[in-house]
N, C-alpha and C positions, 0 to 999 in steps of 0.2 A: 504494500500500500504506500501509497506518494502522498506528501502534504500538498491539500487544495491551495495553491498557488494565488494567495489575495494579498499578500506582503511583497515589497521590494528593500531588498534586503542588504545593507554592506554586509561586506568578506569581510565580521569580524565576530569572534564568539568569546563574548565575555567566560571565564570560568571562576571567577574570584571577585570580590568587590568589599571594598572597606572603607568607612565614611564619605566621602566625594571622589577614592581613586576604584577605577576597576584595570583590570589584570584580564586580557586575552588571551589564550590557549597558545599566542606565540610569544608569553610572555611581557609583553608591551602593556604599558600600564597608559592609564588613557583619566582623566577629569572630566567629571561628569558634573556638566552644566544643564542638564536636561530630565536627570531623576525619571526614566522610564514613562513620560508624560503626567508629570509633576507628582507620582506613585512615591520617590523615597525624600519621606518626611523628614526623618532622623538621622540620616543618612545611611547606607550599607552599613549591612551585619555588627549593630550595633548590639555591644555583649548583655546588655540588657535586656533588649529585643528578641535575643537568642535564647538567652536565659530560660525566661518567661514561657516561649513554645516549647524548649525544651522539657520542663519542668511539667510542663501540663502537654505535654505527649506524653511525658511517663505514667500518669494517670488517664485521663482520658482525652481522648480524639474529639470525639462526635457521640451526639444522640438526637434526639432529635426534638422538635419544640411540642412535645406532647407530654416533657417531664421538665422541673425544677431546673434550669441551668441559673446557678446563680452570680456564674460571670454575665451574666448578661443585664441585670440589676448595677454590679456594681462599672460597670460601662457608662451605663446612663447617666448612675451619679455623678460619676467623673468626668463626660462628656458636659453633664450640665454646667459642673460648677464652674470648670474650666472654658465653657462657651459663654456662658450669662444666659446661660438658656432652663433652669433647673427646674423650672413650670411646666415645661415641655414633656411630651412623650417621646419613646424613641421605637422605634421599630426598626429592625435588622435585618438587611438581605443581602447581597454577593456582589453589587457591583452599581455604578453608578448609574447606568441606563435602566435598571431593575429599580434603583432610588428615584428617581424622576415618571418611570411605569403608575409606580404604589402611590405616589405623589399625584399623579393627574389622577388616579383611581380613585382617590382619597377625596379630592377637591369634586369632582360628579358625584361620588356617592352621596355627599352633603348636599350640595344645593340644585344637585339634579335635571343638571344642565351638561350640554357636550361638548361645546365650542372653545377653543383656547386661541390665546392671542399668546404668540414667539415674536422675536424680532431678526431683522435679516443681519445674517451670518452667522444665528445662531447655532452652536451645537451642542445637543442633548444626550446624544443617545442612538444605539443602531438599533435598538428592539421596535417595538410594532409602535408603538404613539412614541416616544420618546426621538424615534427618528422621522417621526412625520411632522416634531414639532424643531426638526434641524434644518436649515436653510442651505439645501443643498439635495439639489433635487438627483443628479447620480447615485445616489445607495438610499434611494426613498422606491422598493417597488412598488408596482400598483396596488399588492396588497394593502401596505402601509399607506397608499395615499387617498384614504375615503376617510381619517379623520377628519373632524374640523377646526381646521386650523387655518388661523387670520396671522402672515407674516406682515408685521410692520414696523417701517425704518427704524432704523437702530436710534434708542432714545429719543423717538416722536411724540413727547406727551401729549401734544392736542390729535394726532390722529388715533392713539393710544385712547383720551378720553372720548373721544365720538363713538368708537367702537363699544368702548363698553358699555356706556350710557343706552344703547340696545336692548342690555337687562341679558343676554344670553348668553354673557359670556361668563364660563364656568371657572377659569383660572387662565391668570397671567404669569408665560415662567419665564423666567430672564435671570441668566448666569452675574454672578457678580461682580466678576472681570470677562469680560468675554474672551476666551482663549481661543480655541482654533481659528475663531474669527479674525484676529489681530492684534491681542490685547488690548481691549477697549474698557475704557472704565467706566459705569454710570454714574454721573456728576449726583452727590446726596442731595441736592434741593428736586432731584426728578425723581428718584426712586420716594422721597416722600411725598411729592405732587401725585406720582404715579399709585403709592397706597391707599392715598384717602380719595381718590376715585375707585380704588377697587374697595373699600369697604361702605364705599356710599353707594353701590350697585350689588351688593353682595357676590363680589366675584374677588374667588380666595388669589392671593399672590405668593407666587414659588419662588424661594430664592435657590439657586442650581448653585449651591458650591462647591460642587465636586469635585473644581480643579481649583479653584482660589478659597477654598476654604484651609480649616487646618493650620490657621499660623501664616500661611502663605503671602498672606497683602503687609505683615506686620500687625494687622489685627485677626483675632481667632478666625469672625469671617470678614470677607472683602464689605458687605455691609453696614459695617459697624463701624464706617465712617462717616455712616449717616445715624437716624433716630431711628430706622423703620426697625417694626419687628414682624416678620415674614410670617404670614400663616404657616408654612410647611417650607422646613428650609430640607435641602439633601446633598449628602456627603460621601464619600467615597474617597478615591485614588490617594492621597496620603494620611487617609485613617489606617490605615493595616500597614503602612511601610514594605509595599511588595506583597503582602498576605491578602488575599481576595474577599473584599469585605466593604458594603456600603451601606446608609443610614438613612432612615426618614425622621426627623426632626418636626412633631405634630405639635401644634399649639392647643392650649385647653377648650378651646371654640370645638373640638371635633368628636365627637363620640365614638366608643369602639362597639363591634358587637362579633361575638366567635363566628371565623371565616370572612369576616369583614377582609383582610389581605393575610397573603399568606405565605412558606418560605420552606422547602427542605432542609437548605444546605446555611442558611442566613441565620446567625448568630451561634452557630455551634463554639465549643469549646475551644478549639485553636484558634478560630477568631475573633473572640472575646479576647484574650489571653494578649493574642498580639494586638489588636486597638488599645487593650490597656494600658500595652507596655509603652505603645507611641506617645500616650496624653501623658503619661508619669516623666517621660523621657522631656516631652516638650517644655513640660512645668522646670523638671530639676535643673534643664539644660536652660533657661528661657528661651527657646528658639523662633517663639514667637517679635520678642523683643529684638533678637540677634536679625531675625528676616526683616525689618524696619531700618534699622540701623547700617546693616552690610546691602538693602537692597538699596538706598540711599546713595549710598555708596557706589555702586555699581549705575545709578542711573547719571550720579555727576559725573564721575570716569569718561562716561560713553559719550557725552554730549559733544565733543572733540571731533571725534571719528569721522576720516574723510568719508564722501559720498553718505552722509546719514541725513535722512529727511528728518526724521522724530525720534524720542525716546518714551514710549507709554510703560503704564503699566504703576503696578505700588508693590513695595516688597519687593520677596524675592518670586514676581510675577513679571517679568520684564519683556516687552518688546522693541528691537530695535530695526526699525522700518529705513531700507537704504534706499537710492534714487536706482538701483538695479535690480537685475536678478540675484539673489542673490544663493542659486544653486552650486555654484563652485565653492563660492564662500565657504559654506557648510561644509563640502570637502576636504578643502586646504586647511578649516578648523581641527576636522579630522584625523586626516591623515597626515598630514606634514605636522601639526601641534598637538595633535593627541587630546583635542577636545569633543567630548559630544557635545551637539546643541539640536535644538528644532527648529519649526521653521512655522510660520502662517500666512498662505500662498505665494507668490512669485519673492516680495521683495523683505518680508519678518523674518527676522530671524529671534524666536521663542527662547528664551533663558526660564528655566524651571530648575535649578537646581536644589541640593537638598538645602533645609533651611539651617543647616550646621552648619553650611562653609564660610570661609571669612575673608579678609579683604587682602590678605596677600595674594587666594585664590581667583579672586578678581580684577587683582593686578595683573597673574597669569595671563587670565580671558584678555582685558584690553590690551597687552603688550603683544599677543597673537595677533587679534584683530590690526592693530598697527600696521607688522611686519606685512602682512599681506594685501591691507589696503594700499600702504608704500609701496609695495613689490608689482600690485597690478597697475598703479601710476607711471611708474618707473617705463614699464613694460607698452 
């Protein structure tokens, strides 16, 4: 049997990886400015981290949510305390497009409406509504496209209010930072423009912080550089640090009822275990503080750089938008300087890295960028 062929892939196979360096199978060590799409929170194998799954695979794996798991309780509490969130409910599932699923499921079951409004270039999610509510009609099939969904322009409050003032719109989800899309940030006077029209219309508001949540802006979510507080916020990619694990964040406005949503593999044993160990690690380490401070950092650095149109982004959620392509870039990052990075379409280049690294490591990243921006000048 062959692997279904949906990745394109560099000639390199990580076999080792330890707080920001990883180790390929030909030895070469490499800096990782891009955390597996913003996945390692606390950076590689962190003995903590290790610890913790170790410890609780010596006891138990898995069971299933039909009996007492009571990592899963003390998750909550400690996702609460350390979110500002401890009013909140949590529900547990595998992965961030399953978190945004439960989430729109959640916001219909309530007020019994079907229609969502996304914004363009949004992206959510490859599952069945999650990717219908992504802006990007290639990996939306036609299965996926009989939700209903109203895309509009990215942070349009007044086309944003006309819609909803309709009365049928069931939930508005809109990512925090928008990532794939560019790193785009919702300015706080429109994210709270934008709540008290969804709660004067009774239509719930998702906050998607699957990839900018977690410490990642310098505050726990990218949000909480405004007032709003999100009916249903959802979490993933640097909650488990590599461990497959995503969150629904419910506010008290919602009611449960048994089979309301549901989960085989979501909140078992080893994934408690490891989300725990990420928020203890975040707290002891303050990583959230450190992503504020080194992401700061990182954005004055860059502002230099030849050929750079912009630098967006808050924390350590950065993107740096040049007047080109910037496909080779990525390359020569690569392979000549031994950095990962990503990218958001032709001309972003995506910095996600973990939020433990610090500014000597970011001296790295810009004195690469330099040599190569210099060198294609030259050239």
């Amino acid at each position: 049997m062959k692997l279904f062929d949906v990745y394109p892939l560099f000639d390199i196979e990580p076999v080792k990886a330890i707080g920001s360096r990883i180790l390929d199978s030909n030895g070469t060590q490499y800096m990782d400015f891009y955390g597996g799409h913003a996945v390692i929170s606390i950076g590689h194998s962190h003995p903590e981290y290790i610890k913790a799954i170790t410890n609780q695979l010596n006891k138990i794996a898995f069971y299933s949510n039909s009996v007492i798991i009571s990592l899963q309780q003390e998750l909550a509490d400690k996702l609460g305390q350390l979110s500002g969130y401890p009013d909140y409910s949590l529900f547990l599932c595998n992965s961030g497009a399953e978190a945004n699923e439960n989430a729109l499921k959640l916001a219909s079951f309530t007020n019994k409406r079907s229609k969502v409004i996304a914004f363009k270039q949004a992206f959510h999610g490859r599952t069945s509504g999650a990717v219908a509510c992504t802006d990007n009609p290639s990996i939306i099939a036609p299965f996926n496209a009989n939700h209903k969904v109203e895309f509009i322009e990215r942070f349009d409050i007044n086309a944003a209010r006309l819609s909803i003032e309709k009365g049928d719109v069931s939930a508005v989800i809109i990512e925090g930072i928008q990532g794939v899309g560019g790193i785009y940030v919702p300015e706080p006077d429109f994210l709270v423009e934008l709540e008290a029209i969804c709660k004067q219309n009774g239509t719930f508001l998702i906050l998607d912080e699957i990839q900018s949540g977690y410490g990642r802006s310098g505050k726990f979510f990218a949000h909480q550089y405004s007032s709003v507080r999100p009916d249903i916020i959802t979490v993933a990619k640097g909650m488990g640090n590599g461990f497959p694990i995503g969150g629904v964040l419910i506010s008290p406005v919602f009611e449960s009822w048994y089979g309301m949503l549901g989960t085989t593999f979501g909140g078992n044993h080893l994934a408690c275990a490891a989300a725990k160990a990420v928020l203890d690690v975040i707290e002891e380490e303050n990583l959230v503080e450190n992503a504020a401070i080194v992401g700061k950092y990182l954005a004055d650095r860059s502002k230099n750089l030849k050929g750079l149109k912009e630098t967006r982004g808050i924390g350590l959620m950065i993107g740096l938008e040049f007047e080109f392509d910037i496909t080779q870039l990525r390359k020569d990052l690569l392979f000549q300087h031994k950095i990962f990075t990503g990218y958001s379409g032709k001309n972003t280049l995506r910095l996600l890295p973990p939020l433990s690294i610090n500014k000597n490591d970011v001296d790295t990243l810009i004195t690469a960028l330099e040599a190569i921006l210099n060198q294609t000048k030259s050239a």
